[in-house]
N, C-alpha and C positions, 0 to 999 in steps of 0.2 A: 237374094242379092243385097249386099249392102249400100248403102248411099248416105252422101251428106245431103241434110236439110237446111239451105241457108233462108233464112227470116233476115228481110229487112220489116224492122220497125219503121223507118220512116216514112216508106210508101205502102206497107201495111200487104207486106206479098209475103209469099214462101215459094221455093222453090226446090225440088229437088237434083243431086246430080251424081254423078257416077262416081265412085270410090277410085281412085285412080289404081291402076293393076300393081305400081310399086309401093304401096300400103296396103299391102293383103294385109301381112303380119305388122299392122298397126293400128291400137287400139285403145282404151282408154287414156292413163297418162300419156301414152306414146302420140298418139294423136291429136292431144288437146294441145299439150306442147308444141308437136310440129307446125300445128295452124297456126298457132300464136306466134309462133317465132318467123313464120312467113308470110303472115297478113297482116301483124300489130308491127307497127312503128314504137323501138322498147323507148324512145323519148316521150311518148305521150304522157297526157297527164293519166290516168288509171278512171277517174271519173270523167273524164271528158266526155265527146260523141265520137273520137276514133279507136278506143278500144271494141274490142268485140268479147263475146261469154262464149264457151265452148264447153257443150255435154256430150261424153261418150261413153258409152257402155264398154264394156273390158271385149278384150277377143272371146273369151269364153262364157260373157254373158246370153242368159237363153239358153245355155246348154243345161244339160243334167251334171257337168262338171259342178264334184260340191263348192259352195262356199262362193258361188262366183256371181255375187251379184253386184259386185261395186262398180260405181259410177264415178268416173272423173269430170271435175268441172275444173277448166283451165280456164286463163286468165292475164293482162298484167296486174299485177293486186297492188289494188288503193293502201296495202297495209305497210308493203316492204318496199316497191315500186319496182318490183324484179319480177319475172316469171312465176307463174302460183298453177298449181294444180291440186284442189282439194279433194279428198277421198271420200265417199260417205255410201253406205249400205242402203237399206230398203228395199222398195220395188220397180222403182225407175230404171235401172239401167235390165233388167230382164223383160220389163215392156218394151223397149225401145229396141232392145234386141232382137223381140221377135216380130217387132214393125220395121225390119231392116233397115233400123236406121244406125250406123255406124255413128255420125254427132250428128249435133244443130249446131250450128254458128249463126249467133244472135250480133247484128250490127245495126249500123241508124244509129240517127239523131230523131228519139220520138217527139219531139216537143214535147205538147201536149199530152198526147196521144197516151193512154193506160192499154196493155192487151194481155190475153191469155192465149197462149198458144195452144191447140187441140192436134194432136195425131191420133190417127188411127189405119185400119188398115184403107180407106176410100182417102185419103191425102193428109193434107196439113192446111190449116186455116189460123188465122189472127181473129180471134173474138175479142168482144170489148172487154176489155177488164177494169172498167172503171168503177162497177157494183163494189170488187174486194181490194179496190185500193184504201187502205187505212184498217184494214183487219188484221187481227193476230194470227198467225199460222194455225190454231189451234179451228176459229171460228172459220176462217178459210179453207183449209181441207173440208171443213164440213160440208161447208157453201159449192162450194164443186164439187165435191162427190151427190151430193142433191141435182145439179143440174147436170154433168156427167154421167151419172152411174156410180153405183157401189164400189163398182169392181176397177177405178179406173187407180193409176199413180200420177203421185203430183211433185212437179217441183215449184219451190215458193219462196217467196221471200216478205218477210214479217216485217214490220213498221220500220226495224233500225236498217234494212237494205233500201224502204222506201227513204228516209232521209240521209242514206247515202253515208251512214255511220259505218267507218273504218274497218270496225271489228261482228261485220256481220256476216250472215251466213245462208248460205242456201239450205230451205229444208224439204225432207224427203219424206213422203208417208211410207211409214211400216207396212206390213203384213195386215192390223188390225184399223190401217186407216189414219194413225195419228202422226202428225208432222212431230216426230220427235230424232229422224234420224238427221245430219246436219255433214251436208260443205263447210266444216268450219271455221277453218284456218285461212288468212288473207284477205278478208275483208267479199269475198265474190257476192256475198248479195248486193253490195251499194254496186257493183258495176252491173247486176242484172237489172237494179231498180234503176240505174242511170239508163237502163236501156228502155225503161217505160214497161219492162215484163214483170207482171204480178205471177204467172203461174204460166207453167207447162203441165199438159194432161195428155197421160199417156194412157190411152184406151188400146190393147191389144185382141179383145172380143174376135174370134174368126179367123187367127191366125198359128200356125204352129212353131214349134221349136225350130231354130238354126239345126239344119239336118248334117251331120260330119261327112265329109266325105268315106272316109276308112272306121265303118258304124263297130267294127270288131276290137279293131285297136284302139279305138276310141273307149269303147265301154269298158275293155280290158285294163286300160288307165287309170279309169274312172273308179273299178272296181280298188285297184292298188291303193289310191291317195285318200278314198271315203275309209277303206280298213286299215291304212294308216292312222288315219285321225280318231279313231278309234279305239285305236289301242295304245297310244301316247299319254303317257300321265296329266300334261298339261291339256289338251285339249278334248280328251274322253273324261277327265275327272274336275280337274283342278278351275278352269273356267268354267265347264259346264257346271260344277257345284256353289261356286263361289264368285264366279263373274269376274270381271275384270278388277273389281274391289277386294278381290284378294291377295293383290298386290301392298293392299295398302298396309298392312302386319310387317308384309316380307319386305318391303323396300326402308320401312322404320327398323327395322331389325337390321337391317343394310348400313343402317347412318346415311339413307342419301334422300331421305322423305324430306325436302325442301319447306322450313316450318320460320312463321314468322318471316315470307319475304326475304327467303335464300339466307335467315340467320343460323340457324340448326339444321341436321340434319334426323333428329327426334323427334316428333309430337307426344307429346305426355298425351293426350286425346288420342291418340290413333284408335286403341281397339273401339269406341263407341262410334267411329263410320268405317270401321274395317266393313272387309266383305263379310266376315261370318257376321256382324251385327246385319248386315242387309241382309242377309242369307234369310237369317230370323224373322228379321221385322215383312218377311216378304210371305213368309209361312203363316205367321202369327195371322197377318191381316187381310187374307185370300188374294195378295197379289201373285206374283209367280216367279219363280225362278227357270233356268233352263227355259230363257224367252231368246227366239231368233228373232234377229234382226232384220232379214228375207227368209224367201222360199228359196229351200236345197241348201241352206246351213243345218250343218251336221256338228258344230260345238255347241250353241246354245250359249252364248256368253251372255246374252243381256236380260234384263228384268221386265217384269211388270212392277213398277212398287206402289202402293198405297197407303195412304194416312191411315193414321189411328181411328178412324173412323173406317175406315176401308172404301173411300174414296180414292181411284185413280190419281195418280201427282205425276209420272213418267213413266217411260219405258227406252233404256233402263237409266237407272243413278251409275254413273261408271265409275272406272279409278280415276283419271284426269281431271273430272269434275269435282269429287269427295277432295280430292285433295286441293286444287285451283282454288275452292269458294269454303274448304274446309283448313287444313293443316295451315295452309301458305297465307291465313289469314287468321290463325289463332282461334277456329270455329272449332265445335267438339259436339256441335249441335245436328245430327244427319235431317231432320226433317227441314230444318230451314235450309240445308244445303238440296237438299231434292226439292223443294218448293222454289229457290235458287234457279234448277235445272227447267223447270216447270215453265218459268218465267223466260230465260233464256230461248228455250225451244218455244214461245211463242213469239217475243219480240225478235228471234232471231240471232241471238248474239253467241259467238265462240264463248264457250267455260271456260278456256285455259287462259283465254286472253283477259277473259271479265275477271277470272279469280287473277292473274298477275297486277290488272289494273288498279283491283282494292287491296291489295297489297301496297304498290306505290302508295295511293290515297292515306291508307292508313299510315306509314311510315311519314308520309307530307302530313299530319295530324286532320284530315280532311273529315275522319271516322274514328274512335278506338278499336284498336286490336279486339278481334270478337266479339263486336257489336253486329248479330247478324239480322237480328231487329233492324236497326239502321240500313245496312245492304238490301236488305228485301226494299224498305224504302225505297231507297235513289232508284229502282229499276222502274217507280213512276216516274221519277226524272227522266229516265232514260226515254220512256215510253212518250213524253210530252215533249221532247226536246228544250229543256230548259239548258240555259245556260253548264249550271254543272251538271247537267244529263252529257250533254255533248260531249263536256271533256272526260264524262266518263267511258263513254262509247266508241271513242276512235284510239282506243288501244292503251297497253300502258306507257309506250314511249311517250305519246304525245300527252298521256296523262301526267307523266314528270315535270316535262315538260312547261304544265299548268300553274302544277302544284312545287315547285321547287325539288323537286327531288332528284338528285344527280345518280342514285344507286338504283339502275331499271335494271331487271334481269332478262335481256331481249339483245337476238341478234338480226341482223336485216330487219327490223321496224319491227318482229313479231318475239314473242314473250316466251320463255323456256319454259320445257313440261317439266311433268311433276318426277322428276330425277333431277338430283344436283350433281353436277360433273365433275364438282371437287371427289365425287365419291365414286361415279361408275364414270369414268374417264372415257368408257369409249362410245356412250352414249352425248359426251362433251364434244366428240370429234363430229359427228354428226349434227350436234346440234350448229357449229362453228360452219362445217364444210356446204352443207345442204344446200340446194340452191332455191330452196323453197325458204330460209329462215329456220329459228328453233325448230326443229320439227323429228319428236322421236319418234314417225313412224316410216322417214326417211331410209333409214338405217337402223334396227332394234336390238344396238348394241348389249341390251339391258340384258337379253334371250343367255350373250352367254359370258358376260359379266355378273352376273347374278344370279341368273337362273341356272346357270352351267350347260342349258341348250348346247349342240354343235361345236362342245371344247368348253375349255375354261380359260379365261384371260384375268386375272386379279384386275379387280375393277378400282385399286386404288394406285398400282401403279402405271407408268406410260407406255413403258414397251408395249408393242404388239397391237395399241388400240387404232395407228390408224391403219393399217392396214385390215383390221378388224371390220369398222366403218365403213372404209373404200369396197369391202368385198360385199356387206350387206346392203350398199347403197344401191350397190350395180343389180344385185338379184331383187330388191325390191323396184326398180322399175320394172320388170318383167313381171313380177304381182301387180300391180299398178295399173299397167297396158293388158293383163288379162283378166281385168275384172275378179280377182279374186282376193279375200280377204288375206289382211298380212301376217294373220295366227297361223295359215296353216303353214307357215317356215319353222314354227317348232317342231313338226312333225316331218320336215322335209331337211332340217341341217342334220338330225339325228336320224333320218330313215334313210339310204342311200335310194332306197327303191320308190320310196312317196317323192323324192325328188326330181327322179327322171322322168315318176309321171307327169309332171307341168309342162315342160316342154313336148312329150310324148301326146296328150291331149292335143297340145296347138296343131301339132305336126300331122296329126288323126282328123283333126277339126275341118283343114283347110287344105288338105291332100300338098302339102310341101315340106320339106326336110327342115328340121328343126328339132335341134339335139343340144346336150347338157353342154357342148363347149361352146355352142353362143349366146348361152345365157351373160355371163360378163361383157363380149363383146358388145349385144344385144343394150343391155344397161348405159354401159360408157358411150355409147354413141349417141344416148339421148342425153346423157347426162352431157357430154360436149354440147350439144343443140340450148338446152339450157343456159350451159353455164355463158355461151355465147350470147344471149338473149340478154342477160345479167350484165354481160360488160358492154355492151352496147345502150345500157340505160345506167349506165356510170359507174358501176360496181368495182372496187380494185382489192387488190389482196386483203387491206384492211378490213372489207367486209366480210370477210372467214375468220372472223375472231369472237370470242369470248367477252362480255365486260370486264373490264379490269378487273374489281375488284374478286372474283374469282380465284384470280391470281397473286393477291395481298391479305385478304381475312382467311384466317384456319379456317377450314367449316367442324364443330364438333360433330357429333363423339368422335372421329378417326383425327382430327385438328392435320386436314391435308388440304392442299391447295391445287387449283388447275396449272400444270408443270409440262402440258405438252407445247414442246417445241414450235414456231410457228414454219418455222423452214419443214417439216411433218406437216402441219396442215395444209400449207402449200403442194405439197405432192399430191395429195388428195384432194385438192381441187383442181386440178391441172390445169391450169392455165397452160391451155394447147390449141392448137387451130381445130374447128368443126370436124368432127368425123362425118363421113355421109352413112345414112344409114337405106 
């Protein structure tokens, strides 16, 4: 059976309580969103003591369904001040799943107070956590898995959540133990260290898998969308061989590899941190390629990589990262950008935010362009809270902000990925309409802007992109709330049949009707709950926009400009009353 966990921090309790019967079919995003939106007052301050953190495993976490081990942490985020639901793999949301816990909802005002949360299958308790207050994610995983157990998952928050830095992250132990998987978008670790919680431990020892109801149709599903995924160019070859840094050739080769801080759309550097260089550098020096990210991923997109020495540095170096702390900053350098990674996943900080942020910096003369020497630096800043650590830490708006620089590439508070929208337009619509902020895993325009995924839409001009966006926004909340990764939509926009499995799964899982034509409904309802949430903490049309200058500098090679209409983006935010879901 499933159930919420709420924790108060301030009087140092947990409690459990009954999953309400009208949220069967609500689960990760879908329900980290719902609570937020009906327990957080969206006026508060995001650090304050009346926000609350919200962890929930996907509906199909714990299952044998592939690929389904993500975890949503919701939020109001310190970064954008709008609704935040951050995505992040590992092994957290498949313990929790099979500890029937639907979420935790972390509240209180701890004061003082430091704790670690412990689940298992005999309850939930509040231990001290005041030992691994001031640890790196790195030495903390370790530190609990000693007093825990080997076998336990952790969620955590690294020094820059403990002071409450903007742009921090929640992290997650892999499969092998190390905090390198990351909430990382919106700031969610400074509202979980504002809650006094250093770590959640999820010990599932003595308990078994979420049992489906309809064990036949279920498995029959199952059977569909794992031989899907396996027979898809992109995700039986293309990431499995090359990881997600193999985008980074194709999207230079695109004109839309955002270089020098949204001034090009080129890197002369690219192939020395493309994916086939990682490919190598990961063979060469007995790191690993074809590394998952949990247990029952069937792509294998991420790494083990190693120094030259064949010393451990991360798992994995991704595309968002290579490019954030590489391209978008004139770096051509991959081991200082994996050392970069290294760094980040133990202080805890988003890569796309920390690469947009040294961006700004550099362009405010703060650093020279590709001085990666210097960035490794400031991350003792970072780590010490010094003055210019701080303002490099809570994001690049407020890093403009600092430093005089009026050209931020960021919309709702949070900084645009590594695709420029002058150039795949309908990954721009997404980035504008989201109700999360930049965020290209809202909508993965790019799948068939570029990739040719599920159609092709020319990714330089405007027709057709938003209705593009609006369609993959809706299906990706349904990824989101069922805990499974957002790759397997390339095997699901081009497979008519791995498609219907996703909903066929739920429908199997949870013995109720659930079919491919409420997926969009399914979507847009939450996406109304959001976007609702959003204008009740002040958000107006404007905040569905683009920075200007998008719309004023060519971007080369293609010398095109962002030209969608906003009365267009409007539609696709709909500003319309709440749907109930």
């Amino acid at each position: 059976m499933r159930r919420i966990l709420r924790v108060d921090v301030a009087a140092g309790t947990t409690a459990f309580e009954d999953l309400p019967a009208e949220w069967t079919l609500r689960g990760g995003r879908a329900l980290t969103s719902t609570i937020v939106s009906n327990e957080v007052d969206a006026g508060i301050d995001p650090l304050g003591p009346d926000n609350k953190i919200v962890f929930a495993p996907g509906l199909l976490s714990g299952t044998t369904a592939p690929n389904s081990g993500r975890l949503s942490v919701g939020t109001k985020s310190p970064l954008t001040g709008g609704i935040k639901e951050a995505n992040v793999g590992g092994q957290a949301a498949m313990r929790l799943a099979r500890l029937g816990v639907a979420a935790i909802i972390v509240e209180g005002d701890p004061g003082d107070k430091k704790w670690v949360l412990h689940i298992s299958k005999d309850g939930a308790r509040l231990d001290d956590g005041a030992p691994y207050w001031g640890t790196g994610n790195y030495e903390c995983a370790a530190a609990l898995r000693a007093a825990y157990g080997e076998k336990v998952a952790t969620m955590q928050v690294g020094p820059a959540g403990e002071m409450g830095y903007k742009n921090s992250s929640v992290a997650v132990t892999d499969p092998e133990g190390n905090p390198a998987r990351h909430a990382g978008r919106g700031g969610t670790g400074a509202v979980m260290g504002a809650r006094g919680l250093k770590a959640i431990v999820a010990d599932d020892a003595g308990t078994e898998r979420p049992e489906a109801v309809d064990k036949e149709r279920f498995a029959a599903a199952r059977k569909t969308l794992v031989d899907g995924l396996k027979s898809h160019p992109v995700t039986s070859q293309g990431l499995t061989n090359y990881g997600t840094a193999i985008l980074v050739n194709i999207i230079n080769e695109a004109g839309a590899l955002p270089t020098h801080n949204f001034t090009s759309g080129r890197f002369e550097g690219a192939e020395a941190i493309s994916g086939e260089t990682v490919h190598q550098n990961c063979e060469d020096r007995g790191g690993k390629r074809e590394h998952a990210c949990m247990t029952g991923c069937v792509i294998h997109c991420s790494n083990v990589y190693n120094d030259k020495d064949g010393n451990y540095v991360s798992s994995g170096v991704e595309y968002e990262t290579i490019w954030a702390l590489g391209a978008n900053c004139d770096n051509d350098d991959i081991e200082s950008i994996a050392q970069m990674d290294r760094l980040c996943d133990d202080l805890g900080l988003d890569t796309i935010e920390m690469g947009n942020t040294f961006g700004v910096a550099m362009e405010g003369g703060v650093l020279p362009w590709g001085d990666a020497a210097r960035m490794i630096e400031l991350f003792e800043d970072i780590r010490q809270g010094t003055e210019l650590g701080r303002k490099l830490a809570n994001g690049c708006v407020h890093a403009g902000a600092e430093f005089g620089v009026t050209r931020v590439p960021a919309v709702k508070g949070q900084g645009i990925p590594a695709y420029d929208p002058r150039a795949v337009k309908g990954i721009g619509v997404t980035y504008a309409t989201s109700t999360m902020g930049a965020d290209h895993t809202s909508g993965y325009a790019v799948a068939t802007n570029i990739l040719k995924v599920g159609g092709d839409v020319d990714p330089l001009a405007s027709e057709g992109q938003c209705p593009l966006s609006n369609g993959l926004q809706q299906a990706t909340v349904l990824f989101d709330s069922a805990g499974l990764c957002v790759f397997l939509a390339f095997a699901a926009l081009d497979q008519p049949d791995s498609l219907a499995a996703i909903p066929e799964l739920i429908s199997a899982q949870y013995g109720v009707p659930f079919g491919l034509d409420q997926i969009g409904p399914y979507g847009e309802t939450l996406l109304s709950i959001e976007r609702d949430f959003n204008r009740r903490a002040g958000f107006t049309e404007k905040d569905d926009r683009l920075p200007a200058f998008f719309s004023t500098e060519r971007l080369p090679p293609h010398d095109v400009i962002w030209d969608i209409p906003d009365a267009e983006l409007d539609q696709v935010c709909g500003w319309s009353p709440v749907l109930e879901m």
